[in-house]
C-alpha positions, 0 to 999 in steps of 0.5 A: 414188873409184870409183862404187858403186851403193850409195852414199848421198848426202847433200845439204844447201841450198836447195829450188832446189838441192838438189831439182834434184841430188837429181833429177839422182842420181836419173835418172842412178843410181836405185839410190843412196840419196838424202838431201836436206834444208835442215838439217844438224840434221834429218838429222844423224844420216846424216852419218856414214853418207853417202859423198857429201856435197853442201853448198851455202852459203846463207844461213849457214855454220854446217852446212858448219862442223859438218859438217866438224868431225864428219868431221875428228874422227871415224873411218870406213874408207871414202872419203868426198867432201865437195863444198861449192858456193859462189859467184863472190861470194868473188872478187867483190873480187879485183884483177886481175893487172895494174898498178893503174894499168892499170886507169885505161885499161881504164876509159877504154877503149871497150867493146863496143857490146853492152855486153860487156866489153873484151877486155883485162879480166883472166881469172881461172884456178881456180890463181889461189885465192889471190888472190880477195878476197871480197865483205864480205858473203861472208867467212865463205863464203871461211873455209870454203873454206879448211877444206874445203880442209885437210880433205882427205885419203885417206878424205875427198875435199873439193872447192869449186866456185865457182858462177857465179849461177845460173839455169833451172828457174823461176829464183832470184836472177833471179826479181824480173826475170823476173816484172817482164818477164812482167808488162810493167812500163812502166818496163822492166828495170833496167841498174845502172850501166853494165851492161856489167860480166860475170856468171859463171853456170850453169844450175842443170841444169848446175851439177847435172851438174858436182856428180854428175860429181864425186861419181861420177868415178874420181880415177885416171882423174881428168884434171880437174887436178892430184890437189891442186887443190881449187877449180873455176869452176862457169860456163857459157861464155857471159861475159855482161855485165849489159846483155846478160842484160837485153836477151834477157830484154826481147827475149823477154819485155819490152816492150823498156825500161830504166831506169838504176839508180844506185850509191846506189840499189843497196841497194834491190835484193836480190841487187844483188851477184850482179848487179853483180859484174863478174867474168871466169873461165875454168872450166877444170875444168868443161870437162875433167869435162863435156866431151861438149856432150850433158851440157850444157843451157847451154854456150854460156850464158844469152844463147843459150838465152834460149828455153829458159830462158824456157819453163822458168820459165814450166812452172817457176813454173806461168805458161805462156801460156794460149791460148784461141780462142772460135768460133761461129756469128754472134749465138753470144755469142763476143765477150760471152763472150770479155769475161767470160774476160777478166775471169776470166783477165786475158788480151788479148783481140781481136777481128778489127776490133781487130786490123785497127785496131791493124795500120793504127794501125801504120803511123801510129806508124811515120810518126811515128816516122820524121818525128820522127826526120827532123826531129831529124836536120835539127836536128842538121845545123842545130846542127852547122852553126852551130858550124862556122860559129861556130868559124871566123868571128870579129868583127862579120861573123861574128856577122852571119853567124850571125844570117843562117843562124838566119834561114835556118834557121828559114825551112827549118823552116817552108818544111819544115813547110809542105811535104807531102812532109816528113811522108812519110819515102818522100820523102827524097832519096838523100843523106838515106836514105844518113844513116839510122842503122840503127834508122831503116832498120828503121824505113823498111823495116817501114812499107814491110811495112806499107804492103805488107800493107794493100795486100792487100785484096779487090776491092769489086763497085764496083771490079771494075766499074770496073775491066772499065768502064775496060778495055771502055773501052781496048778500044773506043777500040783498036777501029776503027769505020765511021762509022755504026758509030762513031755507033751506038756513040756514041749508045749511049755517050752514053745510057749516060752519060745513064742516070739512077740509081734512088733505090735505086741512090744510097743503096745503100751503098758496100761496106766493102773487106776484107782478103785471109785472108792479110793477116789471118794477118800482121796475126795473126801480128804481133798474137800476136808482141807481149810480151802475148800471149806471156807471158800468152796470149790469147783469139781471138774469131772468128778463125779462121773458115775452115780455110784461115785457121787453115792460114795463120795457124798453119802453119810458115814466113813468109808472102809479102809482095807489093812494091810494086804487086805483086798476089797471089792469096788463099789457100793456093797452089794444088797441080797437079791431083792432087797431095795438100797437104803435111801442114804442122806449125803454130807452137806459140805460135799454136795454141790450149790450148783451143777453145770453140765456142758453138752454138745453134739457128738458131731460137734465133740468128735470134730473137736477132738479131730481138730485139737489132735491127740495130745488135747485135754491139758495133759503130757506125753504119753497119758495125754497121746492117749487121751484123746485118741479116737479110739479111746474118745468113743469109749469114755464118750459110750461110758459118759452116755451110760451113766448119765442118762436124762433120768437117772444120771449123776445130774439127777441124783444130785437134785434129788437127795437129801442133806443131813443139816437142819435146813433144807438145801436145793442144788441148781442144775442147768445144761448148757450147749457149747456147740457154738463155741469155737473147736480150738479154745481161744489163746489167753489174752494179753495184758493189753487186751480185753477178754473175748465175750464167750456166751457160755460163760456169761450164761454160767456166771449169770446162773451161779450169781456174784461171788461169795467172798469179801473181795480181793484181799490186800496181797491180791490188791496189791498184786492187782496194783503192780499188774496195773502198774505193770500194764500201763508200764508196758503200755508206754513201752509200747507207744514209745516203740511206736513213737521211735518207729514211726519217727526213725520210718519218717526220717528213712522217708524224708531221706529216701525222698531227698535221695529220690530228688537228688537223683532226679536233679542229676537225671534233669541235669543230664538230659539237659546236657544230652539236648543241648549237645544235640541242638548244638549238633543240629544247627551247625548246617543252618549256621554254616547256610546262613553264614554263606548265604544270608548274612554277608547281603543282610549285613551290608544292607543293615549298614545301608539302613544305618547310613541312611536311616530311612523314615520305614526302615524294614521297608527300606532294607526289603527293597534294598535287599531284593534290588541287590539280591545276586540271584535275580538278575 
């Protein structure tokens, strides 16, 4: 069928494939009508209507189903093609051509050491339908097959591809092993069984292009095969087995490790039947209808375009590497800040003692490493001896013999053991280093880069002087000297040796060795290369600090590595007078997303400085002391100003050069002012409380945007839990001790006021005591007065008003009592 512009094309499945087809008619041929859906139902009604019809089996086959039945049963009068993509997965269970019994041998034989399938593993060809045995699970899928097969006729063109698993644009099936890769899981990528068994796939890009092909290839110009066939391969050329697919995900993304999965344990993995389908196809379709390597994005298969299917997932599922580089002058807060990001954006952070620390660690692990290697080859030769020794000695002599050498063994062991220069790998002999298996020579020979890359230091004062003593020193003694000239020199010598040092001199510091700009750009380099900083990111704090350290950090090409006892000038190589530098591009994974320069006054840094004392700046003991002295503060503070100038600083150089990926990438740039933050950076805060608002850092956040990860994984959620758990927990604690407080405080009143009342009870009581003695005491004079003098003539005239009883008797007794008052007379 020849292609008509205007046509209109129906695809139907999954968002993953079904977006991507509909995006690849719609670049090649703008002008079709594109219909995609997930449902035959929602769109049912433009069945009829399409000319081309792309359906994909996914989780059922009831819209393939129907759609051919409507198609075979219903009348139209132009071509129509029916293309249906299924899966590998309806060959999954075919047995190969030869005999059974060959099987035997092909099990037995030994396979590639890269865990490819042997040679001798039966090809299966697209005419060879008729033999494919589907997966149980996949039985319908074959059922369909075959009435897409007989549906074909002259209007109605049907075909089947058979797609390998599919990958690329974000990935699908293999999505779980990619996310587990990207997140570093420590117990590395899963191999099931054997992995050595081959996966027939295709990058859904490819997969896309093989389907419009189809949908838009002339049938008499057809070349693809004969006009009946109707099934085709949809794979790339790659044949990979399992293992291989594993370890160039591990070799780009992993942190290297596998873990065995075994038969039974199988169905705890979803999609396991993609992954162990153990399948070799030859796609001879694909290859005659695609046959310009242009139209390809993965021809040559998952294996070899590792790189680019790995930068498609992370744009695809939005997790690029999120790269930021924190500059400032020194007392800026760029380590205080970098930590904050951290904590925001769960990204590696390092400073440039963190990496020069991890670098020397380095060369310890490698020592290790090799020594335990050493000492398991040793033992292996040891065992391998004994049991030659066992085999050919018989009787009592050959058991004593046995005895000897264990003893013999043990004493090498501990004579080894004893030995210094066993621990040194360099100090193997010839015979030894012509034994080392291959991983031990890569071993061997990146501890001699190591070693090499720390030898790269800077010259202390105390060194160079020594160095121009001892060369004065060769030169005196090839200079001939008369004798009262050799006395004079020799006193001289002598009153040198006998000066004595100042106090001054004696406690004066040895000077910290330092390492060359470019043996910090390896140690970067190596730094930046590891699986942590690739798939996440990182942040850079104060590095670099000079143009020149951010040119041979990030500039293309390998950096020169001096041999041993060789030494190298620092910097970048110097150019013949007049010549201008060549404009280099710089590695796109080292350049930064984003620069953040903190600034501040001088004023402002120096009172900072003052006020966080010498021992600021997040280090210990003497390094730090000397840090942050003032002395030493103005010096790095005159070297930060130098090299970083408004036009021609690190900043500047960072926003203007170019990158050697296809795709041109910007670096933002922005200062930020931190004179308004406090002198003394604020505590952490506690559990309970909630972070301080710090402008700064809101204004950084806001400039870099939201966080390129899939969020918290399960361990941090979980971790995130039993912190909650924990604060809530010492929440409760704490209204608890509150609780107990305040009542063991009311108690401690109500006693204090019980004892208070108590008291005051008793003081009432006893200055009521004291008043009652007083009146008691006071009114002895009137009692005795009245006794004497009122009472005896009151009494007697009571009685008289009692005899008599007068009508007014208070009348009665006062004349009764002034008539016989005795004082009147």
């Amino acid at each position: 069928m020849a292609s008509d512009p205007s046509q209109k094309v129906l695809i139907i499945g999954e968002p993953y494939f079904s977006d991507v087809v509909a995006d690849t008619f719609r670049t090649k041929r703008p002008e079709m009508e594109l219909i995609s859906d997930t449902l035959l139902a929602n769109v049912k009604s433009e069945l009829l209507a399409s000319d081309v019809l792309v359906f994909q089996l996914s989780n059922g086959v009831e819209d393939a189903t129907t759609a051919l039945k409507i198609l075979t049963h219903s009348k139209f009068e132009n071509e129509k093609t029916f293309i249906l993509v299924s899966s590998v997965q309806t060959w999954a269970e075919t047995r190969p051509r030869t005999n059974i019994d060959l099987e035997v041998e092909a099990t037995n034989a030994d396979d590639d050491d890269d865990g490819a399938g042997g040679e001798d593993e039966d090809t299966f060809t697209e005419d060879m339908y008729n033999m494919r045995v589907p997966h149980v699970k996949y039985s319908a899928w074959k059922e369909v097959e075959k009435l897409v097969k007989q549906a074909n006729g002259p209007l109605l063109h049907t075909y089947v591809l058979f797609a390998g698993l599919l990958y690329g644009e974000g990935e699908d099936k293999l999505h779980p092993v990619f996310k587990q890769a990207w997140h570093r899981a420590p117990e590395g990528l899963p191999i099931f069984g054997s992995g050595k068994n081959p996966v027939p796939m295709i990058h859904i890009r490819d997969l896309s292009t093989f389907v419009f092909k189809f949908a838009t290839r002339d049938r008499k110009d057809d070349d693809a095969g004969p006009d009946d066939q109707r099934y085709f391969f949809a794979t790339d050329q790659g044949n990979c087995s399992w293992h291989q697919i594993i370890k160039a995900i591990n070799d780009t993304m992993g942190i290297g490790k596998t873990y065995r999965v075994l038969e039974r344990d199988f169905v705890l993995y979803e999609n396991i039947e993609h992954f162990i389908i153990g399948l070799r196809v030859e796609a001879q379709g694909i290859t005659t209808i695609m046959e310009d390597e242009e139209e390809w994005v993965a021809q040559a298969g998952f294996v070899e375009n590792i790189q680019k299917v790995v930068q498609e997932y992370k744009v695809g599922r939005k997790v690029l590497p999120l790269r930021i580089c924190v500059n400032g002058p020194p007392a800026s807060g760029k380590t205080y800040y970098s930590r904050k990001l951290l904590d925001h954006f769960n990204l590696p952070h390092f400073t440039i003692k963190d990496v020069i620390q991890q670098y020397e660690q380095q060369e310890v692990d490698l020592r290790e490493e090799l020594q335990r290697r050493k000492r398991a080859r040793r033992e292996a030769a040891r065992r391998a001896k004994q049991e030659e020794k066992r085999a050919e000695g018989e009787g009592g002599e050959g058991d004593d013999d046995d005895d000897d050498d264990g003893n013999d063994d043990r004493d090498d062991q501990l004579d080894d053991d004893l030995d210094p220069d066993a621990m040194d790998p360099d100090a193997d002999d010839d015979e030894e280093e012509e034994d080392l298996d291959e991983e031990s020579e890569e071993l061997t020979e990146r501890l001699k880069q190591v070693k090499a890359v720390l030898s790269m230091k800077i010259k202390t004062k105390q060194q160079k002087e020594a160095e121009e003593d001892k060369a004065a020193g060769k030169q005196n003694k090839k200079k001939p000297a008369g004798k009262k000239g050799g006395k004079a020199a020799g006193k001289g010598n002598a009153a040198a040796e006998s000066t004595p040092t100042t106090p001054d001199e004696q406690k004066k510091p040895e000077e910290p060795p330092r390492y060359q700009d470019r043996c910090l750009a390896i140690m970067y380099r190596w730094k930046l290369a590891q699986p942590a900083c690739r798939n996440q990111g990182w942040i850079m704090d104060g590095f670099p600090k000079t143009v020149t350290q951010a040119r041979l950090l990030m500039e293309e090409g390998e950096i020169d590595i001096p041999e041993e006892g060789e030494e190298i000038a620092d910097g970048l190589d110097e150019l013949p007078e007049g010549e201008e530098p060549e404009l280099k591009k710089v590695e796109d994974a080292l350049l930064p997303d984003y620069v953040l320069c903190l600034n501040g006054t001088d004023q402002f840094l120096t009172e900072r400085v003052m006020k966080l004392g010498p021992g600021a700046g997040g280090d210990s003991g003497a390094q730090g002391n000397r840090k942050y002295t003032p002395e030493n503060f103005q010096r790095r503070l005159a070297h930060y100003k130098t090299h970083n100038k408004p036009l021609g600083g690190v900043a500047t150089y960072l926003e203007s050069v170019l990158t050697n990926s296809e795709s041109l990438r910007d670096v933002f740039v922005r200062d930020f002012q931190v004179d308004d933050t406090p002198l003394v950076p604020p505590p952490l805060p506690s559990i309970l409380e909630e972070p301080p608002v710090d402008p700064v850092f809101t204004e950084l956040c806001d400039f870099i945007g939201a966080p390129h990860n899939y969020g918290p994984t399960p361990q941090e959620i979980e971790t995130q839990r039993m912190l909650e758990l924990q604060r809530k927990a010492e929440q409760e604690r704490i209204r608890e001790e509150e609780q107990a407080k305040r009542a063991k405080a009311e108690a401690a009143d109500k006693e204090l006021l019980a004892q208070q009342q108590k008291e005051e009870a008793l003081r009432l009581a006893a200055i009521q005591a004291q008043e009652r003695e007083m009146l008691e005491v006071r009114k002895e004079p009137l009692k005795l007065y009245l006794m004497e003098n009122v009472i005896p003539l009151l009494t007697k005239g009571l009685i008289e008003v009692c005899e008599v009883r007068p009508t007014d008797p208070i009348d009665y007794l006062a004349e009764w009592l002034f008539r016989h008052n005795p004082h009147i007379e």
